[in-house]
PAKOLFI-567597 format. One line per field, with one value per residue (C-alpha): residue number from 0; residue in three letters; x, y, z. Coordinates in steps of 0.2 Angstrom, whole numbers, plus 2048, in hexadecimal, padded with zeros to 3 digits. Each point is the difference from the previous one (the first is absolute). Layout:
<sites>
resi c(NUM:...) $
resn c(ala:...) $
xx c(X:...) $
yy c(Y:...) $
zz c(Z:...) $
</sites>
This chain:
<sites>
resi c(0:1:2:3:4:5:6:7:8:9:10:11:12:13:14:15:16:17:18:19:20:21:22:23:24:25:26:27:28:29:30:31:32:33:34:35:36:37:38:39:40:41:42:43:44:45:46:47:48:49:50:51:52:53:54:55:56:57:58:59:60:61:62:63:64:65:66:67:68:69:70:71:72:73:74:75:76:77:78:79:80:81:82:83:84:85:86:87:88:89:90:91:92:93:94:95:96:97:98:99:100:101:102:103:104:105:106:107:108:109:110:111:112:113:114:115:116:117:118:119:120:121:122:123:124:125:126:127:128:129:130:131:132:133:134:135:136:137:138:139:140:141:142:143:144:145:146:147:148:149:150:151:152:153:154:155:156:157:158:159:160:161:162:163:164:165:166:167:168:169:170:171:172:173:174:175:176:177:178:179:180:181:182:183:184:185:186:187:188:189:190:191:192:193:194:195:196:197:198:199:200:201:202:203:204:205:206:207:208:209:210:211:212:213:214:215:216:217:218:219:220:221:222:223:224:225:226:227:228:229:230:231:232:233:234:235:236:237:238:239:240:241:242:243:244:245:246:247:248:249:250:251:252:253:254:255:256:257:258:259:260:261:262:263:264:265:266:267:268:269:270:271:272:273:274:275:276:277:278:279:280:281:282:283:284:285:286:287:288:289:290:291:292:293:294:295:296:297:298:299:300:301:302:303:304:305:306:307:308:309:310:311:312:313:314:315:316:317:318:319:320:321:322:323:324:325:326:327:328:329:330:331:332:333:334:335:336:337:338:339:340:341:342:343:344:345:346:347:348:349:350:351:352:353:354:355:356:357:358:359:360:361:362:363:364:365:366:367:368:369:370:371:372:373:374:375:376:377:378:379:380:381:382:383:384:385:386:387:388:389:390:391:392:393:394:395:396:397:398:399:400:401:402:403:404:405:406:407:408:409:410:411:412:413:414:415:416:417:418:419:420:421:422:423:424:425:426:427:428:429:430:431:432:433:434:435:436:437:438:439:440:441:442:443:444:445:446:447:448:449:450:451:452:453:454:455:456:457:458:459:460:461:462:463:464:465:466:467:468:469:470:471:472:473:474:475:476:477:478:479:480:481:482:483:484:485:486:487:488:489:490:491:492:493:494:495:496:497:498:499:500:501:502:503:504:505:506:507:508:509:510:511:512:513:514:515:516:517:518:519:520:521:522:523:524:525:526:527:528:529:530:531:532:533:534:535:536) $
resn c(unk:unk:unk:unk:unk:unk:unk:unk:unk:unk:unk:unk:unk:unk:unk:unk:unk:unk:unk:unk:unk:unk:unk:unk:unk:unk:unk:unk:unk:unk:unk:unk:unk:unk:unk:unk:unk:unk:unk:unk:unk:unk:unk:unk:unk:unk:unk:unk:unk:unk:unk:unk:unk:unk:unk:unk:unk:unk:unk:unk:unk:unk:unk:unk:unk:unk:unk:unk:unk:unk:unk:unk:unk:unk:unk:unk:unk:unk:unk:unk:unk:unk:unk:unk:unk:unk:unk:unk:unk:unk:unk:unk:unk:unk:unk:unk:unk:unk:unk:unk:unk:unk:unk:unk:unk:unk:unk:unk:unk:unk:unk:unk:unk:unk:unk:unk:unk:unk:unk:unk:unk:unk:unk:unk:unk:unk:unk:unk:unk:unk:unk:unk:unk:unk:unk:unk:unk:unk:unk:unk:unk:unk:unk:unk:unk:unk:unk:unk:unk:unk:unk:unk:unk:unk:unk:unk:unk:unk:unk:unk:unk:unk:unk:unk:unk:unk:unk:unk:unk:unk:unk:unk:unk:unk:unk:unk:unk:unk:unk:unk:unk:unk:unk:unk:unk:unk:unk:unk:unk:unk:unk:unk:unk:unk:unk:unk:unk:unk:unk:unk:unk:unk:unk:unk:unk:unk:unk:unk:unk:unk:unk:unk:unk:unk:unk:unk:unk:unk:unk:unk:unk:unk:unk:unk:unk:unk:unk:unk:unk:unk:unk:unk:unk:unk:unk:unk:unk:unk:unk:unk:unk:unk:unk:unk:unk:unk:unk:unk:unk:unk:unk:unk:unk:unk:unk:unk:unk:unk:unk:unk:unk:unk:unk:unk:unk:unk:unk:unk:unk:unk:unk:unk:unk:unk:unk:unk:unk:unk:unk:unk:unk:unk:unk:unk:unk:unk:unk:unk:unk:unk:unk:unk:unk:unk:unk:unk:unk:unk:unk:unk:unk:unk:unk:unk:unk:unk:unk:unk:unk:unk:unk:unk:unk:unk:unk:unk:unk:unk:unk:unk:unk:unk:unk:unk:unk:unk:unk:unk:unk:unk:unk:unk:unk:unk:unk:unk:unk:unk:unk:unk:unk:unk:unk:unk:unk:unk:unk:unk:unk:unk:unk:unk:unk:unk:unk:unk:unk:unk:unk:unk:unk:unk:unk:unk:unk:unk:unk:unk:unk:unk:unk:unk:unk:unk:unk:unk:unk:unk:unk:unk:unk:unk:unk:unk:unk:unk:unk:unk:unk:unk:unk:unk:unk:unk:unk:unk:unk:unk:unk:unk:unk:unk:unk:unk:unk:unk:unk:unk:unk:unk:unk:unk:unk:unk:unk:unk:unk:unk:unk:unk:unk:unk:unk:unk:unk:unk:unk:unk:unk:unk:unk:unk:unk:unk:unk:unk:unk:unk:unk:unk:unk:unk:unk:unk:unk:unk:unk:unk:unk:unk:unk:unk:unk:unk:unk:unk:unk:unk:unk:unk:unk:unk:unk:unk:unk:unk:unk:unk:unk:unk:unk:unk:unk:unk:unk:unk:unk:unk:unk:unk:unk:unk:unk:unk:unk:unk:unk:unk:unk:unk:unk:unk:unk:unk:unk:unk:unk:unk:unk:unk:unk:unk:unk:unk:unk:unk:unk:unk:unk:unk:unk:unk:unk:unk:unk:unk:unk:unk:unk:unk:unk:unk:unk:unk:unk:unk:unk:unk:unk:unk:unk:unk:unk:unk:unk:unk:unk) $
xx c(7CC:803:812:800:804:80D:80A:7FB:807:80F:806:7FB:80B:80F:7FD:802:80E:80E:802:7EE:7FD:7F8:7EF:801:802:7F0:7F8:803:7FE:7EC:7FD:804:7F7:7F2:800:801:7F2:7F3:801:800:7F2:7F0:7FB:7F6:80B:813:7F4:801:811:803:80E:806:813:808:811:80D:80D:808:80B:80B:7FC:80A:7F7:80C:7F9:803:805:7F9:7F4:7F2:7F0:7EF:7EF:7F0:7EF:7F7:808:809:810:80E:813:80F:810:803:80E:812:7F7:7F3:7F1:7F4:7EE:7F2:7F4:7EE:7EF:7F4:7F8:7FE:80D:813:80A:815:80C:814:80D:815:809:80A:7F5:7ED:7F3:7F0:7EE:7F1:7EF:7F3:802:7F2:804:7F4:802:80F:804:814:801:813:803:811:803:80D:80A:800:809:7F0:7FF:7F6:7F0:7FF:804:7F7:7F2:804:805:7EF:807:806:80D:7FA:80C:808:7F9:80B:7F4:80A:7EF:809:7F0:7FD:7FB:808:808:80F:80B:7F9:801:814:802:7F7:80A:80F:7FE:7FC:811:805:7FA:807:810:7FE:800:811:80C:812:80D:811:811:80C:811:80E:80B:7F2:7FC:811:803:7F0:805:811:7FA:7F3:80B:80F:7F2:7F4:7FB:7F9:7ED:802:80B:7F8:7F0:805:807:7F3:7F5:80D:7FE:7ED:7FC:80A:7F6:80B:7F7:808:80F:7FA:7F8:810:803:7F1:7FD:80F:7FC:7F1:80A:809:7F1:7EE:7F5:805:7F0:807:80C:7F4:7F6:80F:801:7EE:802:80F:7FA:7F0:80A:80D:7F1:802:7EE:7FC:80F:7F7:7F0:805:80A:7F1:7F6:80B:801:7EF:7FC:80D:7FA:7ED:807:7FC:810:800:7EF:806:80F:7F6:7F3:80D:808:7EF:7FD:811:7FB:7F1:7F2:7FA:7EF:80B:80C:7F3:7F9:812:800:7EF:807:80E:7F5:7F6:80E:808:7F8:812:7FE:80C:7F4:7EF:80B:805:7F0:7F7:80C:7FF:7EB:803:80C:7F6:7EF:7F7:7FA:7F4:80B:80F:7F6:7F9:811:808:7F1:802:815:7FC:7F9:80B:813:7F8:812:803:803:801:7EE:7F8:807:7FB:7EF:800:806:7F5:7F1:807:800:7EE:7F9:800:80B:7FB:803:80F:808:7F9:80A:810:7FF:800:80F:807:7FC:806:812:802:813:7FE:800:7F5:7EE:804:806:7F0:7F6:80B:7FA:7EC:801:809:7F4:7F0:7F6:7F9:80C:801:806:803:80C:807:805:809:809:806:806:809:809:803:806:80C:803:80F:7F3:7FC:7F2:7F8:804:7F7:7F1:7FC:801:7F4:7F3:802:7FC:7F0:7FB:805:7F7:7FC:80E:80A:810:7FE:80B:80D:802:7FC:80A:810:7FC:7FF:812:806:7FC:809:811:7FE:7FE:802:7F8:7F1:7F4:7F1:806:805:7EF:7F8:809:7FA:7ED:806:807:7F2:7F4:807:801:814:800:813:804:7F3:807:810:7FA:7F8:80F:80B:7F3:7FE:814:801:7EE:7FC:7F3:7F8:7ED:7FA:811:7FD:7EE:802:810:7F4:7F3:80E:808:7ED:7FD:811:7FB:80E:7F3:80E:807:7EE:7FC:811:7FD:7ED:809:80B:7F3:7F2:810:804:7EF:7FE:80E:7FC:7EE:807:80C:7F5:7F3:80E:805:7ED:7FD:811:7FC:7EE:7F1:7FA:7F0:7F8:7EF:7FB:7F7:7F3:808:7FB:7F3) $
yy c(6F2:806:7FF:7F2:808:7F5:807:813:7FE:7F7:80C:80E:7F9:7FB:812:80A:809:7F8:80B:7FE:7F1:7F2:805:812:7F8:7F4:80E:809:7EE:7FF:813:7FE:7EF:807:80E:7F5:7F7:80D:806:7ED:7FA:805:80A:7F4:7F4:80C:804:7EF:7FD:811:7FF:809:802:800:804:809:7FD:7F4:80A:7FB:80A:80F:802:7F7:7F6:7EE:7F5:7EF:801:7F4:808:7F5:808:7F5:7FE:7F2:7F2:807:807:807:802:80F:802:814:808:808:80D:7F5:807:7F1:7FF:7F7:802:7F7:800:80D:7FA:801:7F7:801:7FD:803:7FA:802:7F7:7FF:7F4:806:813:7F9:804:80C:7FF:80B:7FD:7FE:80A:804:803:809:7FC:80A:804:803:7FE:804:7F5:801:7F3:802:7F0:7FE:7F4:7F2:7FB:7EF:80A:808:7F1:7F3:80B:7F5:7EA:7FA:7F2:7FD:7F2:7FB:7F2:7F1:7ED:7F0:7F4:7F9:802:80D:808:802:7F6:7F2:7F1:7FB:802:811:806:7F9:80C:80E:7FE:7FE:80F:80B:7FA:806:811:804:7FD:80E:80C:7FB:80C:7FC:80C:807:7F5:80C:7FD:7F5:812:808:7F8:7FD:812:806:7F0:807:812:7FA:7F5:80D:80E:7F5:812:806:7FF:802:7F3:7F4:805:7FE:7F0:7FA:805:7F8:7EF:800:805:7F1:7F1:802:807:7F4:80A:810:801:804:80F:807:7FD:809:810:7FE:804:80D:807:7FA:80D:7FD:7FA:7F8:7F5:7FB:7FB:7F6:7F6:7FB:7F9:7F9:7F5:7FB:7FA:7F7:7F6:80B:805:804:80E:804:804:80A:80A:801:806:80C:80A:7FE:809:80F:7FF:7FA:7FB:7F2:7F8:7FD:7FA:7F2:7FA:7FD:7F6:7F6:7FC:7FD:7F2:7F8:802:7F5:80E:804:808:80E:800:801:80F:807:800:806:80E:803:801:80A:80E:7FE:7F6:7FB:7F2:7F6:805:7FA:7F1:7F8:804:7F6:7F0:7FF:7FE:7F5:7F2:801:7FA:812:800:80E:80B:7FC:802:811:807:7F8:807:813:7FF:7FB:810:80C:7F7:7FB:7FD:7F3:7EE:7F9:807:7F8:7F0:7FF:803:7F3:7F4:806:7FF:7ED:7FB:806:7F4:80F:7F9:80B:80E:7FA:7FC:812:80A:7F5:803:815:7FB:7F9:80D:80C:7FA:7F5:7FF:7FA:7EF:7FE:801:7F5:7F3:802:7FE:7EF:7F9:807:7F5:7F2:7FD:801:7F6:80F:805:814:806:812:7F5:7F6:80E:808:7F2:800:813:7FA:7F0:80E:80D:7F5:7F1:7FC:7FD:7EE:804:80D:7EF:7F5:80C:803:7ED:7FC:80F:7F8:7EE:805:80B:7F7:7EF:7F8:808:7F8:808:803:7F4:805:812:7F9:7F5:809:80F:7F4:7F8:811:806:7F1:805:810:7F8:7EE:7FE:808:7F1:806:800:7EE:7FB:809:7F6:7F1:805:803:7F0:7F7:809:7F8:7ED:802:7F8:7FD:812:805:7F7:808:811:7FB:7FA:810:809:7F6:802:812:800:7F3:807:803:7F8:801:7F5:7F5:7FD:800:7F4:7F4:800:7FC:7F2:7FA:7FF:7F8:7F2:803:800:7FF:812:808:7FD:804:811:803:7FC:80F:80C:7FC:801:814:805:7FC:80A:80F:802:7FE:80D:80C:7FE:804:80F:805:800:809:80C:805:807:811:801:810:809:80B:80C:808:80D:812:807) $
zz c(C6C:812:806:80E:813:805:7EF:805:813:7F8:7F3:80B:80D:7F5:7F8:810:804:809:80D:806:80F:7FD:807:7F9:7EE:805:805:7EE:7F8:809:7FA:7EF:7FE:807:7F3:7F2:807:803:7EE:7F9:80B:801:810:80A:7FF:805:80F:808:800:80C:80B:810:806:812:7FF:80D:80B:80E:80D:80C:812:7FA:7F1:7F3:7F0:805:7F0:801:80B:7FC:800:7FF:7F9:807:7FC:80A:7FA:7F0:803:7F4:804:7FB:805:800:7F6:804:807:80A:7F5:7FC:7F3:7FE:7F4:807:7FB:809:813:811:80F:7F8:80C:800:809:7FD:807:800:80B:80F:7FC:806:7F7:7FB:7FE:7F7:7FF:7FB:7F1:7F1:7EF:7F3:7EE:7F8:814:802:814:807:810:80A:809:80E:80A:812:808:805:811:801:80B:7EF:7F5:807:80A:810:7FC:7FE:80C:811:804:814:801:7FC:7FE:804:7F3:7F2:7F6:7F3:7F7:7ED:7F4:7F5:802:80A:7F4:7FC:815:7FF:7F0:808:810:7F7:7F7:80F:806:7EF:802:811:7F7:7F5:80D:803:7F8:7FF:805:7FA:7FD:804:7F7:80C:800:803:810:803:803:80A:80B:803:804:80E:807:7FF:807:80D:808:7ED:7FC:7EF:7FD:80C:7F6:7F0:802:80A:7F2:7F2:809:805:7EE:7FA:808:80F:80E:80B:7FF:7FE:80F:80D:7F4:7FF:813:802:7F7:809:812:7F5:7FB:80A:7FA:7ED:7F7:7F0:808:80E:7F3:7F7:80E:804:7EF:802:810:7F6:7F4:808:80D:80D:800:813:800:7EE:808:80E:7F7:7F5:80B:80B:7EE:7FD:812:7FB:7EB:7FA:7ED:7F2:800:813:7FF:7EF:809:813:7F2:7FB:811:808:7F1:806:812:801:7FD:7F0:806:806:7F1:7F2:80C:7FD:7EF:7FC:80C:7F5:7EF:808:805:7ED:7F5:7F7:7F3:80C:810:7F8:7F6:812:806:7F4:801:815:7FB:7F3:808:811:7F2:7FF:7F1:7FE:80A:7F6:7EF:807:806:7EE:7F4:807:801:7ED:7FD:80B:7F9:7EF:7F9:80F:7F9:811:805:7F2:803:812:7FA:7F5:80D:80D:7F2:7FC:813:800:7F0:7F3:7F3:7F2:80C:805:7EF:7F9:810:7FC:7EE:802:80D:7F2:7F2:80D:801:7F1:805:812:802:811:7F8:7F3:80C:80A:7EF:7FF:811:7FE:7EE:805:811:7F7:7F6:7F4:7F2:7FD:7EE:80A:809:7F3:7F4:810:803:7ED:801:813:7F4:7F3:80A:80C:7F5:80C:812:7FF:80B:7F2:7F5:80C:804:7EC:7FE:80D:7FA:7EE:806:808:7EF:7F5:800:7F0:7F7:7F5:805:813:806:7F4:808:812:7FD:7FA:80D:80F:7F9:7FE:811:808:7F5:80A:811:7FF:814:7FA:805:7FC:7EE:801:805:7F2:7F4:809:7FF:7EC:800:808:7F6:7F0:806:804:810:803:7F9:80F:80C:7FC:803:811:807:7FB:806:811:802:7FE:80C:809:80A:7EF:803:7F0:7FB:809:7FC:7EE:801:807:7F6:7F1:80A:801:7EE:7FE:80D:80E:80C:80D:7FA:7FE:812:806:7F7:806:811:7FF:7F9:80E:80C:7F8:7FE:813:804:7F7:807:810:7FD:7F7:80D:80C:7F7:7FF:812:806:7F2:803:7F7:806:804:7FB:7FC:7EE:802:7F4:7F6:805:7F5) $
</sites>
């Protein structure tokens, strides 16, 4: 009886020496497999199974092995993945052909390409690949699109129903908020005694600096920016601190001395982080053609994980769709370890009616970071807004309850997801049921819970129970449309006519004010107007 290969590879591996890596003891592993094979099998048939082997090294740009560097190995559509060792060597082990392709990669070290490669049958082929910092001519081979201006018509573009747009919109505003980092708390002593020493030195840099820096780090750019415009007079050709203070007035509203200061660096040093921040202060200023030019400029200058992230987002809430999934779908591949990048593209892939898309880029955000509570929260809000249930979803939502059984909202999502999948089921309102009460011990105003228990209620013919859950949650929310609507429809089957027209009243009176205000907040917003190009051939 011939020995299975799965066991060979298996006790070869377990068998190998301890101090051999992982892909040197495969490497063993396939050679004595393949011994055992030729004199168990007969020749014709060990002759089809031939193999070829591309192995080597990733290096940094002075040579050095780079560990963890991903490295991908394609064939038309086929492609397999490694992650290279301590010493940054990687191995694959493909079948013999024509048009392999590598490409290697490490976040914040860029990346490295070879191709197209052959391999014979039993070919070793050594290829060492070698990072360099991408800029985006290189990555992207020129944006196939040009943003040419901005359009005042409400009409928001994509696909979907209303509530779908509001979702999509909403999460765009959800994304820009992920480029937001929050800054240092520096201890009360702490600030206490670099407060003491500018104010007790006012002809210092230094000190006027680093408290400046102290504050503006803090939130408080408000404050920060007499410091740091004093160190400035101490100091006017100091980069760093002018810098600082650009900042500082961008953040503290002051975005006309923001620009200007902006752009008196900019005319003395062309660099990325002067080109983000004007980006940014153009957006505030009224003129985001320009500000998206900005940022582009910026990723194209340093292709940072933060530079192409911001980029993406300022195309996405101005309703760029293919721009923002182009710019999102390549940052994807050059920061691969970047949560945040996956889950713009997932919003921007929702915005633009590709649900599965969407809930497949979210889901690697997710896997990604299984400890960062963002993706699943966005997971949360896709489920909850659509009428098509995902399983991928669902058991995501299970592993966010499990993982953070303390987050109502984590509580609430997994509740939702399990009501949409689990219809027919004789113990879905149970679970549902106890999750939903369980989110509200954790955060009793969390209306959206209450109105969940209400549909539950409803569902099962408890119309006074329902009515009860409307009500809190109308209390907590009463700008809740839904609540509203639903409360009437109960009152209706109740027969207090009275209270169900009272209630459809206040729901036609809501919904007319949010369209209003969204159409409002459509038309000050914009949509760029732009133009994809064919890609270069």
């Amino acid at each position: 009886m011939q020995p299975p290969i799965e066991w060979l590879l298996s006790f070869a591996m377990t068998h190998s020496s301890s101090s051999l890596s992982n892909a040197a003891k495969f490497r063993l592993a396939v050679t004595i497999c393949a011994t055992v094979w030729v004199v168990l099998v007969p020749a014709g048939t060990a002759q089809s199974k031939a193999v070829a082997e591309i192995r080597g090294r990733v290096e940094d740009a002075q040579g050095n092995g780079v560990p963890g560097a991903t490295v991908h190995l394609q064939r038309g559509s086929a492609e397999q993945a490694t992650q290279t060792d301590i010493k940054g060597a990687y191995s694959f082990m493909p079948s013999p052909g024509d048009g392999y392709t590598l490409r290697a990669a490490k976040a914040g070290m860029g990346e490295a390409r070879s191709g197209p490669l052959s391999l014979k049958a039993d070919e070793i082929k050594n290829v060492d690949l070698k990072l360099k910092p991408a800029t985006m001519a290189e990555f992207y081979d020129e944006p196939q699109f040009t943003v040419s201006g901005v359009s005042d018509v409400a009409a928001p573009g994509g696909h979907g129903s209303d509530i779908v747009l509001r979702t999509s919109e909403a999460f765009a505003k959800d994304v820009v908020s992920l480029s937001k980092e929050s800054g240092r708390t520096a201890s009360a002593a702490e600030e206490k005694s670099l407060r003491e020493l500018a104010d007790r030195a006012p002809s210092n840099f230094e000190a006027n600096r680093r408290f400046g820096k102290l504050l503006a780090g803090g939130g408080r750019a408000g404050d920060a920016v007499p410091y740091l415009e004093r160190a400035a007079k101490l100091k006017p050709d100091d980069y760093s601190n002018k810098l600082d203070l650009a900042r500082a007035y961008a953040e503290a509203d002051q975005y006309q001395r923001a620009r200007e200061l902006s752009r008196d660096l900019l005319s003395r040093r062309d660099t990325a982080e002067l080109h983000h921040l004007l980006g940014y202060v153009l957006e505030k200023l009224g003129d985001p053609v320009a500000g998206v030019r900005e940022y582009q400029r910026a990723a194209e200058m340093d292709a940072s994980e933060n530079n192409l992230f911001d980029w993406g987002a300022e195309l996405l809430i101005h309703r760029a769709l293919q721009p923002a999934i182009e710019v999102y779908k390549k940052g994807t591949r050059l920061h691969p370890d970047s949560s945040r990048m996956l889950v713009g593209l997932g919003a921007a892939w929702y915005a633009a009616g590709s649900f599965d898309q969407a809930v497949e880029s979210l889901c690697r955000a997710v896997d990604l970071k299984p400890e960062d509570p963002q993706p699943y929260l966005f997971l949360g809000k896709l489920q909850s807004a659509s009428a098509v249930h995902s399983e991928a979803i669902t058991e995501r939502l299970a592993r966010f309850a499990q993982f953070q059984p303390a987050n109502a909202l984590a509580n609430y999502y997994y509740a939702v997801s399990l009501r949409d999948g689990l219809k027919g089921q004789a113990d879905r309102d149970q679970k549902v049921e106890f999750l939903l009460k369980q989110s509200l011990r954790l955060d009793p105003k969390l209306a959206p819970a209450h109105l969940q228990l209400g549909i539950l209620h409803e569902d099962r013919k408890d119309l006074r129970a329902a009515i009860a859950e409307y009500k809190w949650a109308l209390e907590i929310d009463p700008q809740m449309e839904e609540g509203h609507f639903r409360l009437a429809q109960v009152y209706r089957l109740f027969g207090d006519q009275a209270n169900a027209q009272q209630e459809l009243r206040t729901f036609n009176e809501i919904s007319k004010q949010h369209a209003e205000q969204v159409d409002r907040d459509r038309r000050d917003l914009g949509r760029f107007v732009y133009t994809l190009r064919s890609p270069a051939q």
